[in-house]
N, CA, C and O atoms as a printed pandas DataFrame, in Angstrom:
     atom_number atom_name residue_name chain_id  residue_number  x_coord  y_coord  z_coord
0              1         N          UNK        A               1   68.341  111.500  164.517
1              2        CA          UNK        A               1   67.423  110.825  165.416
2              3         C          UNK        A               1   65.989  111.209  165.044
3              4         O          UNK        A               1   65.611  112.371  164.895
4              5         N          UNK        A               2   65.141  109.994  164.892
5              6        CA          UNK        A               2   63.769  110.504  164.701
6              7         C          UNK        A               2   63.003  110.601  165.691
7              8         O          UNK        A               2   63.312  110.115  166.779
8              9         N          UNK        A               3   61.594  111.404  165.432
9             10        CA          UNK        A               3   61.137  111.716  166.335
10            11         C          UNK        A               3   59.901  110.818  166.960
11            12         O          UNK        A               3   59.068  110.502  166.111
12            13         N          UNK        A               4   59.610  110.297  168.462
13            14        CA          UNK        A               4   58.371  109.407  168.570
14            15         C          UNK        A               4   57.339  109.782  167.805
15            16         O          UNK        A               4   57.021  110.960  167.640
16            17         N          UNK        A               5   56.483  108.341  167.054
17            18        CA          UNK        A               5   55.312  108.679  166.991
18            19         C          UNK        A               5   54.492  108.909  167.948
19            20         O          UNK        A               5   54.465  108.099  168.875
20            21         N          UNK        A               6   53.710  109.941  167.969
21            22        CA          UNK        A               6   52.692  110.353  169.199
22            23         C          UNK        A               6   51.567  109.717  168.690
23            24         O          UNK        A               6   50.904  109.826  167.659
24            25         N          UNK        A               7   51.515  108.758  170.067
25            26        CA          UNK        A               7   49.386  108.730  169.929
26            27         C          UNK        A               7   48.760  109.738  170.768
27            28         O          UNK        A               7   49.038  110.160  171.890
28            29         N          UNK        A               8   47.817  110.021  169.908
29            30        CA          UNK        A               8   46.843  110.945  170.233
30            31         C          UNK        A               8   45.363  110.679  171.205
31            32         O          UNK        A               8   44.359  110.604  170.496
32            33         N          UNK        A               9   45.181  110.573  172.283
33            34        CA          UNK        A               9   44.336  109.625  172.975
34            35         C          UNK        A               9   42.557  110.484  173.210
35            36         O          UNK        A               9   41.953  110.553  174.281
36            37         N          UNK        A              10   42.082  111.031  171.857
37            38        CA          UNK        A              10   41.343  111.632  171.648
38            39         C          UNK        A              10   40.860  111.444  169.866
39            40         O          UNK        A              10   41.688  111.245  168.978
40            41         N          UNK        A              11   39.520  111.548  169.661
41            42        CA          UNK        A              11   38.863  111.725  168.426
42            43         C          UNK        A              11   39.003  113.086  167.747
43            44         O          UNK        A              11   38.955  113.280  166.532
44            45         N          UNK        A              12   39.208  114.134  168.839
45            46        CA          UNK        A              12   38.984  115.543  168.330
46            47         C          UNK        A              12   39.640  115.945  166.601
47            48         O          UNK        A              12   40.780  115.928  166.139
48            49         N          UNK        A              13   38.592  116.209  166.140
49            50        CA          UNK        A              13   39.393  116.643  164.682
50            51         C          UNK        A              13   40.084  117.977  164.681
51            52         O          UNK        A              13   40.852  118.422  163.829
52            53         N          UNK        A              14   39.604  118.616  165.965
53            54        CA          UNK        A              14   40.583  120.163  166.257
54            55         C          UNK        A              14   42.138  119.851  166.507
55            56         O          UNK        A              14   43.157  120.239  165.935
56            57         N          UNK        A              15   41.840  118.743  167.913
57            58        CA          UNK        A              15   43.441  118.427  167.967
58            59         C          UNK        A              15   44.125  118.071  166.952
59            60         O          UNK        A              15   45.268  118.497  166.788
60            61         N          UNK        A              16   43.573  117.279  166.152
61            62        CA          UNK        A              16   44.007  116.461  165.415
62            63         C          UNK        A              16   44.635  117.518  164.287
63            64         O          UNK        A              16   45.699  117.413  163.677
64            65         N          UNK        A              17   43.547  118.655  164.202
65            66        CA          UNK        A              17   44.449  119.924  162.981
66            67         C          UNK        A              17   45.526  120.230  163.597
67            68         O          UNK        A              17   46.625  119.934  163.128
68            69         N          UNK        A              18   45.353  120.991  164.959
69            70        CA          UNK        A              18   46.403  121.427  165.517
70            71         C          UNK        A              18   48.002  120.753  165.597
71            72         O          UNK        A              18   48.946  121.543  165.584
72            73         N          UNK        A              19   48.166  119.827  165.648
73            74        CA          UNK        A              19   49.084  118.677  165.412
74            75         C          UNK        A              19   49.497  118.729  163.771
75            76         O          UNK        A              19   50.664  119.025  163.512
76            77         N          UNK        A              20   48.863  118.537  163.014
77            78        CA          UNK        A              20   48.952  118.898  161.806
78            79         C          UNK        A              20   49.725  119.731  161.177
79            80         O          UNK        A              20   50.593  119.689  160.306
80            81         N          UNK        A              21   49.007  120.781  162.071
81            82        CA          UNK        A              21   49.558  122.744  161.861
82            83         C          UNK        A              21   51.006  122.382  162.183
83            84         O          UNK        A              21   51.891  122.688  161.384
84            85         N          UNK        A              22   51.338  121.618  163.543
85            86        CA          UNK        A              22   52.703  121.042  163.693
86            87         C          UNK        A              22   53.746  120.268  163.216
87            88         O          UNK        A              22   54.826  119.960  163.720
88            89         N          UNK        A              23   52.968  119.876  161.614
89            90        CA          UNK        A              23   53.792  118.734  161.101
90            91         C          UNK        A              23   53.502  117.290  162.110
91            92         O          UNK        A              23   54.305  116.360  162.051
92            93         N          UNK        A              24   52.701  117.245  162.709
93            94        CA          UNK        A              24   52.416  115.937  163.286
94            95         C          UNK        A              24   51.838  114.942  162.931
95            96         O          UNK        A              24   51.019  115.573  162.262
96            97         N          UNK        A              25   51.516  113.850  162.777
97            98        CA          UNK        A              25   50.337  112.894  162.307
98            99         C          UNK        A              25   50.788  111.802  163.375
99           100         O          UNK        A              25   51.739  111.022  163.310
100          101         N          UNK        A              26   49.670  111.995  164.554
101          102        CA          UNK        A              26   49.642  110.731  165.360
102          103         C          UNK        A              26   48.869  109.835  164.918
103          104         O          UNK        A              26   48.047  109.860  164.003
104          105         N          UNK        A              27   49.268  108.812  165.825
105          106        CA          UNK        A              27   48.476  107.315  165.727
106          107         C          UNK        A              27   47.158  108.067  166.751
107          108         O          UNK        A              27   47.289  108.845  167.696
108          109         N          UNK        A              28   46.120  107.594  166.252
109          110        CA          UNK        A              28   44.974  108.033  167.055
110          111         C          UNK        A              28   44.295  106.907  168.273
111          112         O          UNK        A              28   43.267  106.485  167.742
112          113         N          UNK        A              29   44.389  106.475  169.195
113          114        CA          UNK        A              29   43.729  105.962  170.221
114          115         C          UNK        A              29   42.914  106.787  171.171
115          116         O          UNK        A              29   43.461  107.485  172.025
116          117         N          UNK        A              30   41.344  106.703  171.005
117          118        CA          UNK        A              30   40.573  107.432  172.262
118          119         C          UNK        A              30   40.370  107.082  172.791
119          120         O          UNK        A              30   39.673  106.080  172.628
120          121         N          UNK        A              31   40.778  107.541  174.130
121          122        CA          UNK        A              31   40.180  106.853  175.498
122          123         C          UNK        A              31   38.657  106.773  175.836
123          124         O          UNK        A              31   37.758  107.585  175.614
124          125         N          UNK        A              32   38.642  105.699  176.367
125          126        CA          UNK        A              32   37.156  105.439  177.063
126          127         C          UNK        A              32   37.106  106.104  178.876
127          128         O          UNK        A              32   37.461  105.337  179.771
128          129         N          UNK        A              33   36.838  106.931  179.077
129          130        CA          UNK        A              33   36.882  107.158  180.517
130          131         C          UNK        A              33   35.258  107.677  180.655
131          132         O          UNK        A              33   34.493  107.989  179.742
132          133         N          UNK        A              34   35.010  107.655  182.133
133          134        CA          UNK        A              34   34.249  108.203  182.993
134          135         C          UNK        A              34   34.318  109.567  182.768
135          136         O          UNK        A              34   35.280  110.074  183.345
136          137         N          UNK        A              35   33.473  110.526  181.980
137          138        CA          UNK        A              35   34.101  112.639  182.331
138          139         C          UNK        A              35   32.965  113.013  182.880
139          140         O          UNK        A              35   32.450  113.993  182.342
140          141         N          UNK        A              36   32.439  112.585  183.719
141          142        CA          UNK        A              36   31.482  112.868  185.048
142          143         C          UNK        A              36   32.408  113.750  186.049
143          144         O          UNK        A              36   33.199  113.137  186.766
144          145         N          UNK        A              37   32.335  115.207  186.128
145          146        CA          UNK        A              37   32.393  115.896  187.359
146          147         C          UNK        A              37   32.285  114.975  188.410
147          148         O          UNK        A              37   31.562  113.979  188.375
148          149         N          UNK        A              38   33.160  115.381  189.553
149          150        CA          UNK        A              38   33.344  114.923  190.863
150          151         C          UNK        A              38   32.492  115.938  191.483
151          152         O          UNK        A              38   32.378  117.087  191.056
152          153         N          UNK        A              39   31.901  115.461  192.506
153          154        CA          UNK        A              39   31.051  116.591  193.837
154          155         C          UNK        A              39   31.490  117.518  194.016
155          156         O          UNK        A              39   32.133  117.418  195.061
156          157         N          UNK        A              40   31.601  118.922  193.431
157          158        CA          UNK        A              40   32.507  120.303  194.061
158          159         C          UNK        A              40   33.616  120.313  193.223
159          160         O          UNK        A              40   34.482  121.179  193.348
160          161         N          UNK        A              41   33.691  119.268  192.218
161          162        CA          UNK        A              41   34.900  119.965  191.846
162          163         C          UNK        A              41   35.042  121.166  190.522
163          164         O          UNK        A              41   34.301  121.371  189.562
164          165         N          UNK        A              42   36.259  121.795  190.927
165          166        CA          UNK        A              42   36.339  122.620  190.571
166          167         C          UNK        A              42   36.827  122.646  188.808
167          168         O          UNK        A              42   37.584  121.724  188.503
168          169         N          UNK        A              43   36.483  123.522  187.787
169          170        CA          UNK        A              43   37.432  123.065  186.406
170          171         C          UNK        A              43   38.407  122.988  186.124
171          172         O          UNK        A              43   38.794  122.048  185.430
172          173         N          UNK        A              44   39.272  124.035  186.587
173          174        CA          UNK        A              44   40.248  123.345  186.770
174          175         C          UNK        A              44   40.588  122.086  187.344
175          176         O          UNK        A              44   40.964  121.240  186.532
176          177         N          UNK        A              45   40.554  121.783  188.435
177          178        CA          UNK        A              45   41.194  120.485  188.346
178          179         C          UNK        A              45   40.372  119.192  187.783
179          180         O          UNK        A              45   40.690  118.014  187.951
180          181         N          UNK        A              46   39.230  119.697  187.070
181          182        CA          UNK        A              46   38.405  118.963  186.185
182          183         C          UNK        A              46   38.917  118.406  185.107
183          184         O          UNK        A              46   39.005  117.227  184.765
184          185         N          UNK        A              47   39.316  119.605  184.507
185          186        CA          UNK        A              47   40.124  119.284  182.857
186          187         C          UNK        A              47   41.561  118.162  183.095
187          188         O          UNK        A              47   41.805  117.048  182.631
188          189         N          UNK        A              48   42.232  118.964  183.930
189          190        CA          UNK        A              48   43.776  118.231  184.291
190          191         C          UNK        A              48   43.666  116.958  185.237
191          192         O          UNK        A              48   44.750  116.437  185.503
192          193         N          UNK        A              49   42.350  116.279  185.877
193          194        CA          UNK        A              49   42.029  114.692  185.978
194          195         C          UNK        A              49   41.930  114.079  184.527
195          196         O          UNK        A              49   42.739  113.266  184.081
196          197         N          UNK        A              50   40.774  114.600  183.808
197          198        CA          UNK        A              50   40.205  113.855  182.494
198          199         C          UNK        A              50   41.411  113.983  181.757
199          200         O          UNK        A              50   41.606  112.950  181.116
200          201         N          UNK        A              51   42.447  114.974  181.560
201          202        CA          UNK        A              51   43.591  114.935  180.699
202          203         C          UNK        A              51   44.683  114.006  181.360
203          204         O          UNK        A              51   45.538  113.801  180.498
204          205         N          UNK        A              52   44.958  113.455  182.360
205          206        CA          UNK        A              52   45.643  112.625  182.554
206          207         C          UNK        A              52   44.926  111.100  182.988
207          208         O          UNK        A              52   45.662  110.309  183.578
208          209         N          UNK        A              53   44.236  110.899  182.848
209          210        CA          UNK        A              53   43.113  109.484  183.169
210          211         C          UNK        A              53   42.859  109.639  181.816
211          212         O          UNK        A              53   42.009  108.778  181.585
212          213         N          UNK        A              54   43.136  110.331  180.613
213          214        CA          UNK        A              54   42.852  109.618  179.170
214          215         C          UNK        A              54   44.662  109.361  178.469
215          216         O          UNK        A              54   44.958  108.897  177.369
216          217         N          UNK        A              55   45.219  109.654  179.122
217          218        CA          UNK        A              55   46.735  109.615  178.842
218          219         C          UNK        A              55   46.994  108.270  179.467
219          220         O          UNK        A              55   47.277  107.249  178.840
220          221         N          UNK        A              56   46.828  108.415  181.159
221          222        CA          UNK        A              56   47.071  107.093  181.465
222          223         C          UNK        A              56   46.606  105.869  180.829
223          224         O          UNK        A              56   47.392  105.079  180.306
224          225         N          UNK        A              57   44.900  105.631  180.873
225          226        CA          UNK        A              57   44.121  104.551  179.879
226          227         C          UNK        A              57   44.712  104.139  178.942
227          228         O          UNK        A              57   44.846  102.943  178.685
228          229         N          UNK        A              58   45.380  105.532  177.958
229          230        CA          UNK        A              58   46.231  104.891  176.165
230          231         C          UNK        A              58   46.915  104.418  176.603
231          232         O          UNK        A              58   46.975  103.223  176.315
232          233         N          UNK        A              59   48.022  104.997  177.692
233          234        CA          UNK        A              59   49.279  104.682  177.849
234          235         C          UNK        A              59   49.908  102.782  178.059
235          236         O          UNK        A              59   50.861  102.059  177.768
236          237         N          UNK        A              60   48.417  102.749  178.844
237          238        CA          UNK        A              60   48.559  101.126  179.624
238          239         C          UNK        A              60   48.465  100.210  178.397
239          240         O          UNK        A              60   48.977   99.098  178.527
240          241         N          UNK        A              61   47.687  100.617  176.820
241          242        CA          UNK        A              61   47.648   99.735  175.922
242          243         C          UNK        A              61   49.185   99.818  174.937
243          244         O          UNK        A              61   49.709   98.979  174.205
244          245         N          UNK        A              62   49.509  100.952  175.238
245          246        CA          UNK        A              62   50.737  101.303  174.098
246          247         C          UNK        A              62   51.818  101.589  175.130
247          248         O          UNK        A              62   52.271  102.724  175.280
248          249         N          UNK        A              63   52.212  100.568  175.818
249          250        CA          UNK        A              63   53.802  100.801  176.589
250          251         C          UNK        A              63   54.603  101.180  175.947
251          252         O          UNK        A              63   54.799  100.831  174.783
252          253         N          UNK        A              64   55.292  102.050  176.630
253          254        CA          UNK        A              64   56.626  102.952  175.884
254          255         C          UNK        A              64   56.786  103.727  174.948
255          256         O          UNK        A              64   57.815  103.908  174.297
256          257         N          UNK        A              65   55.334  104.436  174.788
257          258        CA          UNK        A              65   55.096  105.334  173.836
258          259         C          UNK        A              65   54.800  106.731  174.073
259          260         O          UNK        A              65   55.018  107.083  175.232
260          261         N          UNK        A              66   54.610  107.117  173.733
261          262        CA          UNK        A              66   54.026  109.206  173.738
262          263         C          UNK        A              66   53.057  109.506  173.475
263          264         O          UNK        A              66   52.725  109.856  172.342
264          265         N          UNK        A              67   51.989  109.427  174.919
265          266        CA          UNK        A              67   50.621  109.504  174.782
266          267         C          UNK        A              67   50.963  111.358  175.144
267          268         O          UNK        A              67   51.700  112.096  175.798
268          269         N          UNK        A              68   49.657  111.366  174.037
269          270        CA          UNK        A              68   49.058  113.073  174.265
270          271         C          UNK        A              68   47.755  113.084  174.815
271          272         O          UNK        A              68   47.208  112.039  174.462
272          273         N          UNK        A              69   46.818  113.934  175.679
273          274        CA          UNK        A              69   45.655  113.632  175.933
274          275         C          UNK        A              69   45.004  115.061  176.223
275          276         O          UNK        A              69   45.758  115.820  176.831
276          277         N          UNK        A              70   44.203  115.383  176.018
277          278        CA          UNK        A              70   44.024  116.754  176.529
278          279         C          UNK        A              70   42.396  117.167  176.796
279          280         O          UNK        A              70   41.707  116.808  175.841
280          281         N          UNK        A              71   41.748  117.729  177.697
281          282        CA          UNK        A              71   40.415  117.952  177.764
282          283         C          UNK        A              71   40.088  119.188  178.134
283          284         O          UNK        A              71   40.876  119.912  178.742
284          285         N          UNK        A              72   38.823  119.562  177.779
285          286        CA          UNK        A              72   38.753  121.632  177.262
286          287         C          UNK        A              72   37.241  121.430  178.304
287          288         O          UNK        A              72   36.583  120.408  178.111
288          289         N          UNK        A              73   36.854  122.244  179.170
289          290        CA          UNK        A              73   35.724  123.035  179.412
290          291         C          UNK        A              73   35.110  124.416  179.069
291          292         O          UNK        A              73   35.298  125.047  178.029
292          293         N          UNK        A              74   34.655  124.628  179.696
293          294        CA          UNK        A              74   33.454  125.848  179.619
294          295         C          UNK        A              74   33.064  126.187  181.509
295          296         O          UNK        A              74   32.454  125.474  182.305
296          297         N          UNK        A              75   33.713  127.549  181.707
297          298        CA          UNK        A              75   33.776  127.963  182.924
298          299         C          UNK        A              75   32.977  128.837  183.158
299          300         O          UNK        A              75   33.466  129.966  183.209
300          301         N          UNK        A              76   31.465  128.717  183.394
301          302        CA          UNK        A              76   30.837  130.134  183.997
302          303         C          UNK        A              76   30.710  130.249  185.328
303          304         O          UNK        A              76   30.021  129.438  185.947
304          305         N          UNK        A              77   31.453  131.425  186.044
305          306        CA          UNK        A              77   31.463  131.569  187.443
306          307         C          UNK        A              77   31.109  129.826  188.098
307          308         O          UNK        A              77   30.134  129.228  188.554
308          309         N          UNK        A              78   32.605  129.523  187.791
309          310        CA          UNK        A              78   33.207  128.503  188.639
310          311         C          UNK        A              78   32.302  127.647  188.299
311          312         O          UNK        A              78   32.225  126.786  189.175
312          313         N          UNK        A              79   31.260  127.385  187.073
313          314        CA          UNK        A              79   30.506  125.968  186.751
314          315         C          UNK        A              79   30.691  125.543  185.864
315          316         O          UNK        A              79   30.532  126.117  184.786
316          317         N          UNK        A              80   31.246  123.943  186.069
317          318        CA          UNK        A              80   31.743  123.338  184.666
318          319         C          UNK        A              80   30.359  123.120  183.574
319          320         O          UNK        A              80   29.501  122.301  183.902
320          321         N          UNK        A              81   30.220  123.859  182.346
321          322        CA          UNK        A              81   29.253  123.830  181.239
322          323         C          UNK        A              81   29.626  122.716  180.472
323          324         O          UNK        A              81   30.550  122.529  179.681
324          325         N          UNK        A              82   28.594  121.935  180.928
325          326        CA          UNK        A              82   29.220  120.552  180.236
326          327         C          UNK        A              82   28.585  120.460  178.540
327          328         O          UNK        A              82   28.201  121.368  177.804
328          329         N          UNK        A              83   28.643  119.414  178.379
329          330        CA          UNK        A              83   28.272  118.894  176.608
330          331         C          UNK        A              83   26.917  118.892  176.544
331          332         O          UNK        A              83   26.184  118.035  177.038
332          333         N          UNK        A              84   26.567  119.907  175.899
333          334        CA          UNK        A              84   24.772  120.411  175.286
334          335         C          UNK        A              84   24.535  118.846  174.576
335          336         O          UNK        A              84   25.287  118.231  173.821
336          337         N          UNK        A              85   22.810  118.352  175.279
337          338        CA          UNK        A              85   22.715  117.450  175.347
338          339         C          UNK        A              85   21.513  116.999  174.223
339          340         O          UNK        A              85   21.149  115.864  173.918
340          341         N          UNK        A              86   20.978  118.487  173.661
341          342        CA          UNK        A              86   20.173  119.127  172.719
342          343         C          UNK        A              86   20.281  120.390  171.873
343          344         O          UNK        A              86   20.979  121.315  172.287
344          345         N          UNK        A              87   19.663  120.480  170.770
345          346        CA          UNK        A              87   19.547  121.724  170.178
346          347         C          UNK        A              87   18.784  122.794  171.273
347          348         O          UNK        A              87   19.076  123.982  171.410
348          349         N          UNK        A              88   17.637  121.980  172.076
349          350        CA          UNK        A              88   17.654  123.531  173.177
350          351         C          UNK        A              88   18.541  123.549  174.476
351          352         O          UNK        A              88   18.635  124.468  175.290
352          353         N          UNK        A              89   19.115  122.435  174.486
353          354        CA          UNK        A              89   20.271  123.017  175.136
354          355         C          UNK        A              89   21.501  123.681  175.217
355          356         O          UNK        A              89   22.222  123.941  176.180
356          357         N          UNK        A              90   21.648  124.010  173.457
357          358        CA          UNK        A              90   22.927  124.638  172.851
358          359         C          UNK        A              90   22.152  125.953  173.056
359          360         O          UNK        A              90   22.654  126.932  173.608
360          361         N          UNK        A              91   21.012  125.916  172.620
361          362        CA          UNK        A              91   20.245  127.636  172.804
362          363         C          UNK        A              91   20.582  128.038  174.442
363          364         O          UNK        A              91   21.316  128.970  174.769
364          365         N          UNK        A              92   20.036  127.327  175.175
365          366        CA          UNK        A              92   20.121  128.031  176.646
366          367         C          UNK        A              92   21.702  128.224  176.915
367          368         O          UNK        A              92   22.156  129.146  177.593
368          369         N          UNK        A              93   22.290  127.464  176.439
369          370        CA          UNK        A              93   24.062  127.733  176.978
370          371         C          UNK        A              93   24.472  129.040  175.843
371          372         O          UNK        A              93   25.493  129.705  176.018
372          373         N          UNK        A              94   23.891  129.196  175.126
373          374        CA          UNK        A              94   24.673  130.327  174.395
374          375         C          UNK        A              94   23.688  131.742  174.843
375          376         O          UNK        A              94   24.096  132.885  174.636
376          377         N          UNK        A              95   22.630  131.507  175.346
377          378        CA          UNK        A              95   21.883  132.848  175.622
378          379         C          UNK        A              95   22.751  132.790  177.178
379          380         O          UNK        A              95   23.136  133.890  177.573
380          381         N          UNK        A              96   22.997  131.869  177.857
381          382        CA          UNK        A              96   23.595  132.004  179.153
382          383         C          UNK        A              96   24.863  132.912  179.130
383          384         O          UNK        A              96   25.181  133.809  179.910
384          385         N          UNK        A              97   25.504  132.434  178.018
385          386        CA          UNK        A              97   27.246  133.001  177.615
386          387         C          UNK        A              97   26.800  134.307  177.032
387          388         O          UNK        A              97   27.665  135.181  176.978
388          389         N          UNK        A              98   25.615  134.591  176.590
389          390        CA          UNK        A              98   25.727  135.742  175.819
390          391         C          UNK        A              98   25.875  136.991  176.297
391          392         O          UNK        A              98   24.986  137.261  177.104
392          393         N          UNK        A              99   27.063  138.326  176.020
393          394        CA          UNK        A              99   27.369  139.496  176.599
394          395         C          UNK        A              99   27.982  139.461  177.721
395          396         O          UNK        A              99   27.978  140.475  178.419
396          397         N          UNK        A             100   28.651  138.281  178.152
397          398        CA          UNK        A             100   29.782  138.142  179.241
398          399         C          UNK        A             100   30.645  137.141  179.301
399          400         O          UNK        A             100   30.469  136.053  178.753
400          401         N          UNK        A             101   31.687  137.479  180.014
401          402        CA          UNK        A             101   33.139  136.804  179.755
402          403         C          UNK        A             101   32.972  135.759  180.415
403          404         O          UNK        A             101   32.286  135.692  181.435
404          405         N          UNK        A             102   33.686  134.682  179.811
405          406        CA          UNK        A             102   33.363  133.352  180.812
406          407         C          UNK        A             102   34.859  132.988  180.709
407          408         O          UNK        A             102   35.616  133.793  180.166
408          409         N          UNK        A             103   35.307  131.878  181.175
409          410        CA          UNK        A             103   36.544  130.567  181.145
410          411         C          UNK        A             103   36.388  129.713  180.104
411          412         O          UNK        A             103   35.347  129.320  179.580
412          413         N          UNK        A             104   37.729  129.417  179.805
413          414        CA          UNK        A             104   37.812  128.172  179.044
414          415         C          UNK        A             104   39.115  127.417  179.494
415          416         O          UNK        A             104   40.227  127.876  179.235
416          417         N          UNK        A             105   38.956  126.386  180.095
417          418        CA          UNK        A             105   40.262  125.680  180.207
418          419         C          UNK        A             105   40.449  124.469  179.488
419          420         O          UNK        A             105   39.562  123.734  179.054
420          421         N          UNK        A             106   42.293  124.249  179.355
421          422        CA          UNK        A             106   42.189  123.089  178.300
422          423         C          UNK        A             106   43.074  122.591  179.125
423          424         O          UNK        A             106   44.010  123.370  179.306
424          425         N          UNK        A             107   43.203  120.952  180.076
425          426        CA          UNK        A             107   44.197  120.437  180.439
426          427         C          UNK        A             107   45.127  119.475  179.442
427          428         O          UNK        A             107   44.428  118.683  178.809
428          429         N          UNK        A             108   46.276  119.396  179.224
429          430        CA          UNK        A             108   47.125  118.482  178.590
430          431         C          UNK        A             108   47.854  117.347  179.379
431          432         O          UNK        A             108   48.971  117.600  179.830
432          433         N          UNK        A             109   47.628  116.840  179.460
433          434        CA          UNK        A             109   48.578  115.445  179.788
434          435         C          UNK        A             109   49.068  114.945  178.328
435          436         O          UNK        A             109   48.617  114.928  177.182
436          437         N          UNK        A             110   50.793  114.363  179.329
437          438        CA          UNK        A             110   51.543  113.816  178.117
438          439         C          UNK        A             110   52.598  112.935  178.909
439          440         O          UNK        A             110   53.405  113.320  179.756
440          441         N          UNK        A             111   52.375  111.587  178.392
441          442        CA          UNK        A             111   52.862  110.637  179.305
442          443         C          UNK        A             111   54.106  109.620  178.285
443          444         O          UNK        A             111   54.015  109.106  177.170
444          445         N          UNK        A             112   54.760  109.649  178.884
445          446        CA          UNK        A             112   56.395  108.948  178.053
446          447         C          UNK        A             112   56.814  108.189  178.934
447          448         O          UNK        A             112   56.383  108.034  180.077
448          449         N          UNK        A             113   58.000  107.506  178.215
449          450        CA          UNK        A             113   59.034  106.234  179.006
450          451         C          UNK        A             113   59.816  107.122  180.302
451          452         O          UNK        A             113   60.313  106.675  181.336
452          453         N          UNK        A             114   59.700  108.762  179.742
453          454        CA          UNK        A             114   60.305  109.417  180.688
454          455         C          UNK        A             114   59.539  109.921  181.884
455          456         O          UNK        A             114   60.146  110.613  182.701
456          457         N          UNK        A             115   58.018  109.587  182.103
457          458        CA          UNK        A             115   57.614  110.306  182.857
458          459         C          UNK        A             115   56.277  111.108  182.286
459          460         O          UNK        A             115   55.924  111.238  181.113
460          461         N          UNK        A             116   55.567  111.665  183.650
461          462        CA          UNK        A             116   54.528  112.414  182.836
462          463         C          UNK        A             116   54.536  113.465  183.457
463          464         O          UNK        A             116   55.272  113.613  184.432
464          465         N          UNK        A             117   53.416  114.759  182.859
465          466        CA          UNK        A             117   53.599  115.779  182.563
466          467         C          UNK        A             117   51.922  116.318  182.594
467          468         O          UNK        A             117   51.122  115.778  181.829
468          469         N          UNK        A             118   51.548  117.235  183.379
469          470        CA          UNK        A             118   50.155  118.175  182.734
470          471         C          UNK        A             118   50.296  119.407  183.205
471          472         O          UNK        A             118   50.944  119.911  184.123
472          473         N          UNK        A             119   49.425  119.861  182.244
473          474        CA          UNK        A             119   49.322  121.799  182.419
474          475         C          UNK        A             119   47.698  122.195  182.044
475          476         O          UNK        A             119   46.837  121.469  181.547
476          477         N          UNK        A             120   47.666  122.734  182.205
477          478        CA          UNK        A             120   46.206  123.512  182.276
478          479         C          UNK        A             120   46.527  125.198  181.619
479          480         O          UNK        A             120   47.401  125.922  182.096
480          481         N          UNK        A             121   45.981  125.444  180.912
481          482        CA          UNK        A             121   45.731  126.794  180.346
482          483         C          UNK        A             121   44.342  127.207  180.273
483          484         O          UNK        A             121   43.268  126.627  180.115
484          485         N          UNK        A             122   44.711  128.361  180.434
485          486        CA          UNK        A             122   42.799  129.112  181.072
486          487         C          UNK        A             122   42.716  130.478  179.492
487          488         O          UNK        A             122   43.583  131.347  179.398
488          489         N          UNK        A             123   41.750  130.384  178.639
489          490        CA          UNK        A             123   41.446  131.587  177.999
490          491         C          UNK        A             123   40.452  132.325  178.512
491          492         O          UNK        A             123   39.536  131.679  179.020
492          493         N          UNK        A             124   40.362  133.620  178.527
493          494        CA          UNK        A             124   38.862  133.985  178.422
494          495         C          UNK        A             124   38.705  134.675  177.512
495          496         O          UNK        A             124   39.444  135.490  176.960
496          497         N          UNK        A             125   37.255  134.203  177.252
497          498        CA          UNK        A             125   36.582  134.468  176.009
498          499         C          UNK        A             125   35.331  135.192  176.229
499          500         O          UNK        A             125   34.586  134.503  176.926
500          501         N          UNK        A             126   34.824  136.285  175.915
501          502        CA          UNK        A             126   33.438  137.026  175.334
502          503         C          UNK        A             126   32.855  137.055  174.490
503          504         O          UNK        A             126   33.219  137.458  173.385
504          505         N          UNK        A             127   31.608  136.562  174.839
505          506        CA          UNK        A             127   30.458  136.715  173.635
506          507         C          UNK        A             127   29.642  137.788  173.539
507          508         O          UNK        A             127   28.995  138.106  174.536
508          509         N          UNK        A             128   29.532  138.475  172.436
509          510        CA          UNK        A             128   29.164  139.439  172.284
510          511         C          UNK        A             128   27.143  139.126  172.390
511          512         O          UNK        A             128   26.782  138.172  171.701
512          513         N          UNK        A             129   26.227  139.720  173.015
513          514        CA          UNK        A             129   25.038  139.458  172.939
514          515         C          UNK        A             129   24.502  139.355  171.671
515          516         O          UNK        A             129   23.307  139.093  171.526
């Protein structure tokens, strides 16, 4: 029995290694969504909306297939650090991170003929000043 092709419902060339590293080669479809924070919300359940609202989106074009979807933040004391919008904004977020531990979460959604599925994993990471 072979195995589904997975689409991959992201550009990331990280995922895209990681999968790789797995012997994988998905079909690539990226979702178009909204990744605007909600009022208060929290990152966690930040990452694991955007990871299943980019699973769902592929899913609705590719019925009956094996969408993967997954979305990563940046957690400093409970504030989602969103996408540096400049070169001085990569400076202020890394002097911000610098010499203390912050969050990183990555939600996965993964949506099949069987049903769907998400998880959230939290690293923490330190930057050394």
């Amino acid at each position: 029995m072979s195995r589904p092709t997975i689409v991959l419902a992201s550009r990331s060339p990280r995922r895209l290694d990681l999968l790789a590293e797995l012997g994988i080669t998905p079909e690539i479809v990226p979702a178009d969504i909204d990744e605007i924070p909600h009022h208060n919300e929290n990152p966690v359940a930040y990452v694991e909306r955007l990871a299943r609202a980019k699973a769902r989106t592929v899913a609705q074009s590719v019925p009956g297939r094996v969408v993967l979807a997954a979305d990563t933040t940046v957690d400093i004391d409970g504030r989602i650090l969103g996408q540096p919008s400049n070169e001085d904004d990569i400076r202020r977020m890394l002097r911000e991170l610098s010499g203390r531990t912050h969050r990183v979460h990555t939600g996965v959604a993964v949506i099949s003929p069987d049903g769907e599925s998400a998880v959230v994993v939290t690293s923490l990471v330190t930057f050394h000043p």
